[in-house]
N, C-alpha and C positions, 0 to 999 in steps of 0.2 A: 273369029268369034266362036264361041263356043255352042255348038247342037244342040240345042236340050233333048232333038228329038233322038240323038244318039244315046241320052242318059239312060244307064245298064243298072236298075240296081238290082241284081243277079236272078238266077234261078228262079226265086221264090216267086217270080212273077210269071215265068214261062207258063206253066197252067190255067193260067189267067187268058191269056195269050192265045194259047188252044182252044180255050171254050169257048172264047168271043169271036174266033175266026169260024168256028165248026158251026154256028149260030145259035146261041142259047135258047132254050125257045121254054124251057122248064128253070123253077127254084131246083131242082135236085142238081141241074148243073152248076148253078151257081154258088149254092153252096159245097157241093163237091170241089168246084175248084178254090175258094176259098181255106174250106178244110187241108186241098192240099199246098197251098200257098203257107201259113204256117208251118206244116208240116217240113216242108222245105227248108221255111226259114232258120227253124230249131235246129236243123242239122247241118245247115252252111251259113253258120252266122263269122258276124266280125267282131273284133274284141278291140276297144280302144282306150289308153292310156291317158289320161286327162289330168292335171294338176294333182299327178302320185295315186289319182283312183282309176281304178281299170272297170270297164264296161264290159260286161259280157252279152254274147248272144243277142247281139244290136246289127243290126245293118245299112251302110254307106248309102245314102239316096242319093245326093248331092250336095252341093256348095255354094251359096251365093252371100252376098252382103257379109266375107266376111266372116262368114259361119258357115261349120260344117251341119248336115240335114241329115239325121238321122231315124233308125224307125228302129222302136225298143220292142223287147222279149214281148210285151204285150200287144204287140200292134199300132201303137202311138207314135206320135214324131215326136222328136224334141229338136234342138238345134244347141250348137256347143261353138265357140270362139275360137276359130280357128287356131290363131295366136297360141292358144294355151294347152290345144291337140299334142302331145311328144311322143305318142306312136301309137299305130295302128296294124294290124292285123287280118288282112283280106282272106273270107274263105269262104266267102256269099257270092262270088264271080268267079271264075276259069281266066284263067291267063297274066295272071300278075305275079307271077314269082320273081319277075325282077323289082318290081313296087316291095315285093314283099321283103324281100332279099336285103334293101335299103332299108327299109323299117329295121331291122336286123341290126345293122350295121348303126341306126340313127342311135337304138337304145347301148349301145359302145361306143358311142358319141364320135364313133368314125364318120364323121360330117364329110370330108371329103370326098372319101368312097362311094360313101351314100350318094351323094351328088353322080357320081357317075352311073350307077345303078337308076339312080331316077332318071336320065338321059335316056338310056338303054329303055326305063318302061315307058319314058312318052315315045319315043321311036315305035315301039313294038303296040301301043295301044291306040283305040277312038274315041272320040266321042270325048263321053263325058271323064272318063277314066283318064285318057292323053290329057286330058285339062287339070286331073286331081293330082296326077305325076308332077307336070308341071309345077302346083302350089307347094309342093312340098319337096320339089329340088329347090326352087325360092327361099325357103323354110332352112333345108339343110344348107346352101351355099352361105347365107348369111348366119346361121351359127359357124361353118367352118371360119368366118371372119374373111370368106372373097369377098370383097367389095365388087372388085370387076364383073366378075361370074354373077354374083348374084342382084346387080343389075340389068345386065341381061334377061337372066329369070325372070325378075320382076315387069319387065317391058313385056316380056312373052303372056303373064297374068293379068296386066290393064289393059290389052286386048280382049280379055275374056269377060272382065267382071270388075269395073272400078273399085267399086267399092270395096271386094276383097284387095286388093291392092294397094289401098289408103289403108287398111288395117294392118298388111305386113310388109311396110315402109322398112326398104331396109336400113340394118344398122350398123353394119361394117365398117370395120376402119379404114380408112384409106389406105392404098402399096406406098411402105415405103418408097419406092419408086414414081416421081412425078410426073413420070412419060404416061404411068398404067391410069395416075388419076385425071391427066388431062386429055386422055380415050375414052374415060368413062362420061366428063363432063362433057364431049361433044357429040358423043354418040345419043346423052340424056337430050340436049340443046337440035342436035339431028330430029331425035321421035317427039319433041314440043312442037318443031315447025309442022312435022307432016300429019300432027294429029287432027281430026275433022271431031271429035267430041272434046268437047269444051272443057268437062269436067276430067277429062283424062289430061289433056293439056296446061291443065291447073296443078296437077300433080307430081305432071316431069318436069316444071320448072321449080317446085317446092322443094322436089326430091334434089334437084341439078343445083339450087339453092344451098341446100344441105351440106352436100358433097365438095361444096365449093368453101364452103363455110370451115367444116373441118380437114381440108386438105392445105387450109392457110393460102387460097386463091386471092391471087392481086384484087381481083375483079368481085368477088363476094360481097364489100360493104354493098356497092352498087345494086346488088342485085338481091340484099337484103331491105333495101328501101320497094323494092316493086312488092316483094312476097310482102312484105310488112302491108301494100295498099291493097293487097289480094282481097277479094271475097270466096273466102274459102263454101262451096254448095255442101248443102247436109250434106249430099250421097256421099261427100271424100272428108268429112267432119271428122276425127277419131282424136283419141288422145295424143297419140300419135305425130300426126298431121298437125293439129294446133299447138303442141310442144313447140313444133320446127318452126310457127309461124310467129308465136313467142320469142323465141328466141331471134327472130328477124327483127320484132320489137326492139329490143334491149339493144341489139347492135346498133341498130341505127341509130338509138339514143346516144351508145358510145362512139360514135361515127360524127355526133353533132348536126343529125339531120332529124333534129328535134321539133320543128314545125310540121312536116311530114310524117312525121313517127304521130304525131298528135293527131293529126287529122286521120292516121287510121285508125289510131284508139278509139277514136269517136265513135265511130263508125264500128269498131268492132262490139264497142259496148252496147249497140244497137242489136247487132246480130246475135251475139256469143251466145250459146245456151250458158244457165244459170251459173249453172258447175264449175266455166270457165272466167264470172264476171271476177271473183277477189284478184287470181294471177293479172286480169287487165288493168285492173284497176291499181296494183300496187306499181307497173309498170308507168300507167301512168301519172303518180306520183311522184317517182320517182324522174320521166321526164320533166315536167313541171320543177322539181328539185334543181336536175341538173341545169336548168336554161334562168331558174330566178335571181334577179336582181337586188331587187327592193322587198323593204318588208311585206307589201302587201302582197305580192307574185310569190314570197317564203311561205305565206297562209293558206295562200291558193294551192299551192302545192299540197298542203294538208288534208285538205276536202277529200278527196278521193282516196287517200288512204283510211283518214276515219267511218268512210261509206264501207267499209273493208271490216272495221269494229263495229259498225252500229247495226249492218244488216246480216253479218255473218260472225257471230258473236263466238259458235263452238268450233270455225272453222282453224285448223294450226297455222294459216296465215293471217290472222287477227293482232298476232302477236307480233308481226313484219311490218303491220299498217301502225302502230302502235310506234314502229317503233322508228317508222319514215315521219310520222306525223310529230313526234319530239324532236327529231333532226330538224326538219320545218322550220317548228316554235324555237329552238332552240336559235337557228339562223335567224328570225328574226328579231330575237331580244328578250322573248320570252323564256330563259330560262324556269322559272318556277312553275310554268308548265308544264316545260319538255322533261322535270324531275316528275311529276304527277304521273303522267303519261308514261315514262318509264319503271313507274312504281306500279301501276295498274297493268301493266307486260308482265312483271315481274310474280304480278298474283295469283297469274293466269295459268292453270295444268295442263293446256292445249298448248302452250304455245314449247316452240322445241329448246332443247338446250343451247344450241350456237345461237339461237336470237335473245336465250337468257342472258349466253354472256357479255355479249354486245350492251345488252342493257345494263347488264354491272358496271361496265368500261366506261359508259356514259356519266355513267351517275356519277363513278369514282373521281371521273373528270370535270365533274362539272362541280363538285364539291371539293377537290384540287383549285381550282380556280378562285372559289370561295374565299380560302385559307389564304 
């Protein structure tokens, strides 16, 4: 785990350090060291690269939840999305020329160099520093596209701090080679059994899930029906994370373990924050679709997509619920609805063009039929 009491955030602070160890006993020292605490900071500050805009004269505090903890040119923190961090600049701390050296190499998108360079700086660093090396050979390995390597990384980061680590889930493609994907899936299946936090062990099955998933694992539907009854905790919550768990949804629907897929819908629709209820909800629409018989079970399938139109009107999936809820109608006899239904999609400036064209296809077909 990682020290806080180790956390460095450079120089600017030594002065600090001196005057409280010396014994303050006057305002003139404390503001002295104050005075010389900026002063510091303006001449060994760090410069960081954030979605094309670059920061100057800011300095690295630390990292938790996921974000990086920063203290700006005026003395204030702010805090920045890891994820979106693409390079950095240390020169408010001594001893990172190999951190730095990597930043270097990240912005030449030499991802894999970099990776070794970050090796090299957690090797050579403590504390809090050895842990920010770490996040960002994780960062680099999973742009270079190691899947391998950069699960290991990643294992080295949910020791430290879940929650950064629900955030940069990685995304690597599997090795070609199915020997390297099936070291990576039981090394992840190895760190789930021996993990003692809950929430971290939620994670290296979601992740192990993942990897199994797109590596075309015998064994993935199976172990897309457990992620699918997961309760994912806020702290590993992210877009991210719930993407994978989604997507554990939908297989298992196409797996035909459609009573189970339901019963976690349920249940997810209980928990989801807001943001996430339309994707659930068209999900499970769409099981209810794939499993109905009769007309009434075709109608019932419809509810939960129009809950999609009615409470999320400007959302660009309104036009997906729309257009699952004419399928519906459509299956059970109601055509002149499911043309309505697909005319009101069609009105719609939200809604994207692949689900425009779907709805042309429909009509055209359903007016083909007519004739």
């Amino acid at each position: 785990m990682r020290n806080d009491a180790d956390n460095h955030v450079g120089p600017a602070f030594l002065p600090v350090k001196t005057c409280w160890k010396a014994g303050p006993t006057t305002h003139g020292c404390r503001a002295l060291a104050i005075i010389l605490m900026f002063v510091v900071a303006a001449a060994n500050a760090d410069e960081i690269n954030i979605d094309g805009k670059t920061l100057h004269r800011v300095q690295v505090v630390n990292y938790k939840d996921g974000e990086l903890e920063i203290r700006t040119s005026s003395g204030e923190f702010d805090k920045l999305p890891l994820r979106d961090v693409e390079f950095m600049v240390l020169d408010s701390v001594s001893g990172v020329a190999d951190f730095n050296e990597a930043e270097e190499l990240v912005v030449q998108q030499e991802y894999t160099r970099a990776a070794d360079r970050y090796e090299r700086a957690v090797r050579a660093a403590r504390g809090f520093w050895a842990s920010m090396a770490r996040v960002r050979l994780l960062m680099a390995t999973d742009r270079a596209d190691n899947l391998e390597k950069s699960v290991r990384a990643w294992l080295d980061v949910i020791d430290e701090d879940v929650a950064t680590a629900a955030a940069l889930l990685p995304t690597s493609h599997p090795a070609d080679r199915d020997v390297a994907n099936q070291r990576t899936i039981k090394r992840l299946e190895k760190a789930a059994e021996s993990q003692d936090n809950n929430e971290a062990a939620k994670l290296i099955e979601l992740l192990r899930y993942d990897v199994m998933r797109r590596a075309s694992d015998p064994e993935a539907a199976d172990a897309a029906i457990k992620i699918a009854a997961m309760t994912l905790p806020a702290e590993i919550l992210t877009e991210r994370t719930m993407a994978v768990k989604l997507t554990a949804l939908r297989e298992g629907i196409s797996a035909g373990k459609t009573s189970a897929t339901l019963t976690a819908l349920d249940q997810i629709i209980i928990d989801a924050p807001k943001d996430y209820l339309p994707q659930v909800l068209l999900i499970k629409a769409q099981a209810l679709l794939s499993a109905a018989k009769t007309d009434r079970e075709f109608l019932a399938a419809a509810l939960p997509a129009m809950r999609v139109v009615v409470h999320f009107p400007k959302s660009p999936l309104a036009g997906e619920g729309l257009l699952l809820a004419a399928e519906a109608h459509a299956a059970s006899g109601r055509t002149s609805d499911a043309e309505r239904l697909l005319r009101e999609c069609l009105k719609r400036d939200t809604v994207p063009e692949r689900i425009r064209e779907q709805a042309r296809a429909k009509l055209a077909a359903y007016n083909h039929d007519k004739s």
